[in-house]
C-alpha positions, 0 to 999 in steps of 0.5 A: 974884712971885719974880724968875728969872735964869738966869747963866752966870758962873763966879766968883760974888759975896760975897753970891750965895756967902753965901746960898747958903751960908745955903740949904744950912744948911737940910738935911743932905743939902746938906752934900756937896760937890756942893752947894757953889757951889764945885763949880758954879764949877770946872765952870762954868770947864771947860763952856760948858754950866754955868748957875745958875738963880736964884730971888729974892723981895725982893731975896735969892735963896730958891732956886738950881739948878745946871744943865748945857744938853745938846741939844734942850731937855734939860738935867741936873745941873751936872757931867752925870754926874759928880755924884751928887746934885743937885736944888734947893737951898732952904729948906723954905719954898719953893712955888713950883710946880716947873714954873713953876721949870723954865718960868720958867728956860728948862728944858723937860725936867730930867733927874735921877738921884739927886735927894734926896727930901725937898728940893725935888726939881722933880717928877721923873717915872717914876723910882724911889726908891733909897737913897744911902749914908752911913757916919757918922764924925761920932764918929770912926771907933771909934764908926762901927765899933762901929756897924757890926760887928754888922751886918758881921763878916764883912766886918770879919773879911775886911778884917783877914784880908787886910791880914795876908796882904798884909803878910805877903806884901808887906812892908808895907801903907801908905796916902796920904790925900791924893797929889798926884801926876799920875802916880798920877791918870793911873793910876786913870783907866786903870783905870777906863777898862778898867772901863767898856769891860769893862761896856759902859758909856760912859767918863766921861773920854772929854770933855774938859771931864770930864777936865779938870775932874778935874785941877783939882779935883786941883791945888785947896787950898780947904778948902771943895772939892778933889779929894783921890787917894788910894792904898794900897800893898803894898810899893812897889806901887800897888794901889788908889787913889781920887779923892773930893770933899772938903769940910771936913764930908764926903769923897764916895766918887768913882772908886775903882780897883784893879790887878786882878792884887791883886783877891784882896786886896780892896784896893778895900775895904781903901783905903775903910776906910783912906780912913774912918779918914783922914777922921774922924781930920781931922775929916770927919763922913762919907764919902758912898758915893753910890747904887747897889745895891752888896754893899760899899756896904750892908756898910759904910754904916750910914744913908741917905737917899731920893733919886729919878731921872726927869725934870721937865718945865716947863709951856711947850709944849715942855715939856708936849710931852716930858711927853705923849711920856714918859708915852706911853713909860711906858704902851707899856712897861706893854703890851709882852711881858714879855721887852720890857718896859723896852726903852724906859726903858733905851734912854732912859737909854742916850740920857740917859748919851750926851748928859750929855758932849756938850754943853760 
């Protein structure tokens, strides 16, 4: 019988760190950064709410969930929703049932949303499928856009149309891979807080703990996880810039931003394809862009991979409790008028999104 622990430590051991290491070796979908026991520690030093549950048999761990308390019995990816994918890291030899998993490690209800399919993805219930995009760089860039441009000349084309204009227009277009500076960080996250007030949704930089956890992955140096600002320039003015995860292998696309009074530049797209040269050219393998049905993910990524969002439920009373109630959800969505219909899936989303940044 498989032995269950539940820590909430953030320094892990030498031998915690090394089979979890081991574990990701057993899919590819493990190499991003979210996977690391790195990014579980950082957030685990900035939330009180960060846990790791730990599944052994015969003394070694066979699998582990990174995990974050919310309230009444929900709990979420470790870095709510921060992370971009998340789920259970262990080898495909795996079985044990996912709600004995959740039972066993106090979890009544997981929430997911980009869970990678394919992996031990705990069971999760009325979501759907989406892809998650990846631009492959694993033989540089030259080889990914030779790819690549038969599938998107147009957005190539457009790409070196405006970089032209702006140096005719600027001077000069340069490009910072890796920006120490506070005060460039300070400037995206003002961007992106405009973003989300302009779309109604709710800003990730509003806790603390969030915000905090940002600054310290951008002071890190670890080569096996950092936070890494990047910026593009017309001139000497700061147009774009980009804060990503970034491990030796892959640099996840994170929070990009721009100055809108340069949005007929596209510098967005300007500074991720200078981000992708950057990264192949020290030797990543590729930049994940993440999920989302968005037209620049799908012209510049040229594979993906399944992931899945909904929630699993544990087998306690509890958790068979919240399931009822889900499912009863999901038939009174099937039955309302059309112009209704998703009411109540989205109003639970909206709850979820709230409640990823109160627990700390």
């Amino acid at each position: 019988m498989p032995r269950f622990e539940v820590a909430d430590d953030a320094n892990l051991d030498g031998s915690l760190r090394a089979h979890w290491n081991d574990l990701r070796g057993c899919d590819p979908v493990y190499a991003s950064p979210y996977f690391s026991p790195e990014f579980y520690e950082a957030a685990a030093c900035v939330t009180r709410s960060a846990r790791l549950l730990i599944v052994e048999d015969a003394g070694k761990p066979v699998a582990l969930l990174p995990f974050q308390r919310k309230l009444a019995g929900l709990c979420g990816p470790i870095g709510g929703n921060l992370n971009d994918i998340h789920g259970l890291i262990a080898g495909p030899a795996f079985d044990v049932p996912a709600d004995l998993v959740l039972e066993q490690g106090g979890l009544p209800m997981l929430s997911m949303r980009h869970a990678a399919i394919g992996t031990p993805a705990l069971g999760a219930r009325f979501g759907e499928a989406h892809g998650f995009h990846v631009m492959d760089l694993a033989d540089g860039y030259d080889a990914y856009e030779a790819r690549r441009l038969p599938f998107a000349k147009k957005t190539f084309r457009w790409l070196r149309s405006r970089t032209e204009m702006a140096r005719a227009q600027y001077g000069s277009v340069t490009h910072v891979f890796a920006d120490a500076s506070s005060t460039n960080l300070e400037k995206l996250i003002t961007w992106k807080r405009a973003q989300y007030i302009a779309t109604g949704q709710p800003s990730l930089f509003d806790a603390g703990w969030a915000r905090e956890l940002v600054e310290r992955l951008h002071s890190s140096r670890d080569p096996n996880l950092k936070g890494q600002l990047s910026c593009l320039y017309f001139g000497d003015a700061l147009v774009a810039a980009h804060f990503g995860l970034r491990n030796r292998d892959v640099l996840h696309y994170w929070f990009p931003g721009y100055d809108p009074a340069y949005s007929a530049f596209s510098p967005g797209n300007l500074l991720l394809q200078q981000l992708a040269v950057s990264a192949a050219a020290e030797g990543c393998k590729a930049l994940h862009l993440g999920a989302g049905d968005y037209h620049y993910k799908h012209e510049f990524a040229d594979r993906n991979f399944a992931v899945t969002g909904g929630v699993a439920f544990a087998r306690s009373f509890m958790g068979r409790t919240a399931a009822a109630a889900g499912l009863a959800l999901a038939r009174m969505d099937q039955v309302l008028p059309e112009r209704l219909a998703g009411l109540p899936a989205r109003a639970l989303s909206r709850i979820d999104r709230q409640l990823a940044f109160k627990a700390a």
